[in-house]
N, C-alpha and C positions, 0 to 999 in steps of 0.2 A: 645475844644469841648463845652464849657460854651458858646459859643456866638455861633456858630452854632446850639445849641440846644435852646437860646432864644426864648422864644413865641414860641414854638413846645411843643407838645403832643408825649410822648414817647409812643408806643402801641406794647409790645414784640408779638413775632408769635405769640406764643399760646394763648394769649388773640384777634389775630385778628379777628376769626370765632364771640365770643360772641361781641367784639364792632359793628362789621359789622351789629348787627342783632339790638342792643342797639342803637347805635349815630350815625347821617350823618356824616360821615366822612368826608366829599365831601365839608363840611364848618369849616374842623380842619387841623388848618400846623402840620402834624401829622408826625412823623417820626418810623422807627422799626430799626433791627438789623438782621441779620442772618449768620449762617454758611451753608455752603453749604458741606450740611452732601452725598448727592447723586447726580452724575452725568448721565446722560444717552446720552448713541454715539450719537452724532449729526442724525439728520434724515432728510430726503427728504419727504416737502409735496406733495401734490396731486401738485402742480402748479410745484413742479420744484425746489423749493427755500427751502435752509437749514435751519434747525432749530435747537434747543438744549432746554432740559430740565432740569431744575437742582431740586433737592428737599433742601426746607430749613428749617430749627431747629434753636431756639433761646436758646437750650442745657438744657430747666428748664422743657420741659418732649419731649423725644426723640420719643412720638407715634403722636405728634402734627406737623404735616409737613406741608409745602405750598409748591406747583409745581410753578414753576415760569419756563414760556417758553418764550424764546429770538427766537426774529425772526431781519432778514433784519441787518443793521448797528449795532444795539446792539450786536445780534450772532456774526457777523463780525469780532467786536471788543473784546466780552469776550470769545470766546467760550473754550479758552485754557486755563482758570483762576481754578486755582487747587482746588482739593477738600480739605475742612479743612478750605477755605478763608472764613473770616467772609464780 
């Protein structure tokens, strides 16, 4: 884990809203962490093509979530990955 997180920026959920608004991200090898505390049933966009939602907590305060939606080969590939999985 020490050499995959060399030269990276640890930045847990609940601090992502205030860095987002503080530092360009956009020029930090930045890394986070999450549990995928809520799942919701796969859905059908307007086009046809399935999607999935997940909501995610880094578990240091469980009112601070991020929606993260998987669409196309990502959905694909995780849509069946359990709730609980960090």
């Amino acid at each position: 884990m020490d050499r995959k997180m060399a030269n990276r920026k640890l930045i847990r959920l609940s601090q992502l809203k205030s860095k987002l608004v503080a530092e360009n991200l956009e020029e930090i090898d930045w890394v986070t962490f999450g549990v995928i505390v809520k799942k919701v049933t796969p859905q059908s966009a307007n086009n046809g093509r399935t999607f999935s939602i997940w909501r995610l907590n880094d578990l240091r305060d469980l009112n601070q979530c991020v929606s993260l939606f998987l669409f196309g080969d990502v959905h694909k590939e995780h849509w069946k990955t359990d709730q609980g999985t960090v």
